[in-house]
N, C-alpha and C positions, 0 to 999 in steps of 0.2 A: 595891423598886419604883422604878423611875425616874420623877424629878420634873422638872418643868421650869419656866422660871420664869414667874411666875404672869401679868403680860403679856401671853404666849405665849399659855396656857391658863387666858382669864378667864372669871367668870361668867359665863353667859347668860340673858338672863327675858325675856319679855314681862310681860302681862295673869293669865296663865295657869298659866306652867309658870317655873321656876329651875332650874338647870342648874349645880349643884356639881363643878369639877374631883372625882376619886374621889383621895380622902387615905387610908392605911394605920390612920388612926381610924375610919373608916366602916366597916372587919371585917363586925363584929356585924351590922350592918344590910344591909351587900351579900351576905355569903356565907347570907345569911335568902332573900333575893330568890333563889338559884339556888335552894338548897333547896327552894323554893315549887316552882319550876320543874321540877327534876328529879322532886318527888314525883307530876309528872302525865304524866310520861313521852310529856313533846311531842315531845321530841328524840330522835334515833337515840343520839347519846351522852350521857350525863351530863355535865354541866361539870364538876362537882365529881368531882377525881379520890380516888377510894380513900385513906383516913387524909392527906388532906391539911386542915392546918386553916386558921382565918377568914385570917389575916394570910397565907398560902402560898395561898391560893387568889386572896384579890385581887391581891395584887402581879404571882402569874401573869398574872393576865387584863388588868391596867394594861401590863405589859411587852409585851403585845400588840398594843398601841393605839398608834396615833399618838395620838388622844385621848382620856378619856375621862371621861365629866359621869357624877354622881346624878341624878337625876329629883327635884323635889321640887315638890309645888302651891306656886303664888305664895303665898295663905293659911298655908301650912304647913310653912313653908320646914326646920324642923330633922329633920321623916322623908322620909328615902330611899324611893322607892315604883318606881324603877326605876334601870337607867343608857341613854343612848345613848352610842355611840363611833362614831369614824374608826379606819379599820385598813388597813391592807395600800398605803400610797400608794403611787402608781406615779408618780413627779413628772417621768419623761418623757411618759407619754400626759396627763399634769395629771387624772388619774381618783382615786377613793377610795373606799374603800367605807363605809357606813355598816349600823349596827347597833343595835339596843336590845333591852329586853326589860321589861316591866312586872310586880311583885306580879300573881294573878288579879284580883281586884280591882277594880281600876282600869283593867281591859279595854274596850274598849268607849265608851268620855269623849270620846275625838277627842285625850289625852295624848299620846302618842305622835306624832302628828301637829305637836302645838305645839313639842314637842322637836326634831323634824326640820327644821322649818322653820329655830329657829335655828341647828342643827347644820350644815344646810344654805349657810345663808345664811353663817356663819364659812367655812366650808372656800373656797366663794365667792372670800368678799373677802380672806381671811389666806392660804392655801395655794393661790389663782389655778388651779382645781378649775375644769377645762371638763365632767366627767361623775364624776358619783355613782353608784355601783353598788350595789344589795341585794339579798340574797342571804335566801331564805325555802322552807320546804317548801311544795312544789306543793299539798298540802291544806291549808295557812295562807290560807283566803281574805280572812279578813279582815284581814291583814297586806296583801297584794298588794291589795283594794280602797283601802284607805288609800295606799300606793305610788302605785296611779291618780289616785287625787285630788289627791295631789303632783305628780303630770306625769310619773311615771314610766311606762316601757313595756318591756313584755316582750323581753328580751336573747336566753332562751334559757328551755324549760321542760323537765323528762321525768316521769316518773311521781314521783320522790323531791324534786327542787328545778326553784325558777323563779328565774332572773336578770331581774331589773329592770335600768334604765338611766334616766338621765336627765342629759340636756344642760343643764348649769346655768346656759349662756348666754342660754337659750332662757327659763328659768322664774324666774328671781333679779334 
């Protein structure tokens, strides 16, 4: 798993939520969180690939990230109950895309939200991010109403996925 130093990729909290760099100790509890996911069969593909285990599946998914946090309530800071990441920067158009994914659970809270914002707001002011991009299945409504209340707007949509956008100039 590629690490970076810590500086780079620091905590983030409000009120609300705590945002753990993802460390190769967290296994157990993040490769819980896909399996949650994949048992509902939200996704076209499984994250969790075939006989891959806890430490080959995060480190995959960390190696894909420009960043990437645990999810954890302020209250309860030592369970993991989701991640968001940055992925795919494009550091000529200054764009990036963001991601997360939540336990069921905890669906619904406005979490996810409080996480973007600080996720948001780093990319901002550390990686100089003129647009954030996210990327969700067109029947994820309530992904994409959440995106709206961020300031996001629709990039592109078809029946399978909708691209959000959002001008970080404009909303940060």
């Amino acid at each position: 798993m590629k690490t970076t130093r810590q500086e780079e990729h620091p905590k983030l909290q409000n009120e609300h939520v705590l945002l753990v760099p993802l460390q190769l100790a967290d296994a157990d509890s993040y490769f819980n969180l896909y399996l949650a996911l994949d048992a509902l069969n939200i996704y076209e593909e499984a994250a969790i690939l075939p006989k891959e285990t806890k430490c080959d599946f995060t480190g995959r998914i960390a190696s894909l990230c420009t960043y990437i946090w645990t999810i954890r309530l302020a209250g309860d800071p030592d369970r993991i109950i989701g991640d968001c990441a940055l992925h795919h920067w494009n550091k000529t158009k200054h764009e990036i895309e963001i991601g997360g994914a939540l336990f069921p659970v905890y669906w619904g809270r406005g979490i996810m939200s409080h996480a973007f914002q600080l996720v948001m707001k780093f990319a901002a002011m550390t990686l100089e991010i003129k647009t954030i991009v996210g990327s969700t299945q067109t029947n994820n409504v309530n992904a994409q109403r959440m995106a709206h209340k961020l300031g996001f707007n629709i990039a592109y949509a078809d029946g399978k996925n909708t691209v959000l956008k959002l001008n970080v100039s404009k909303s940060i």
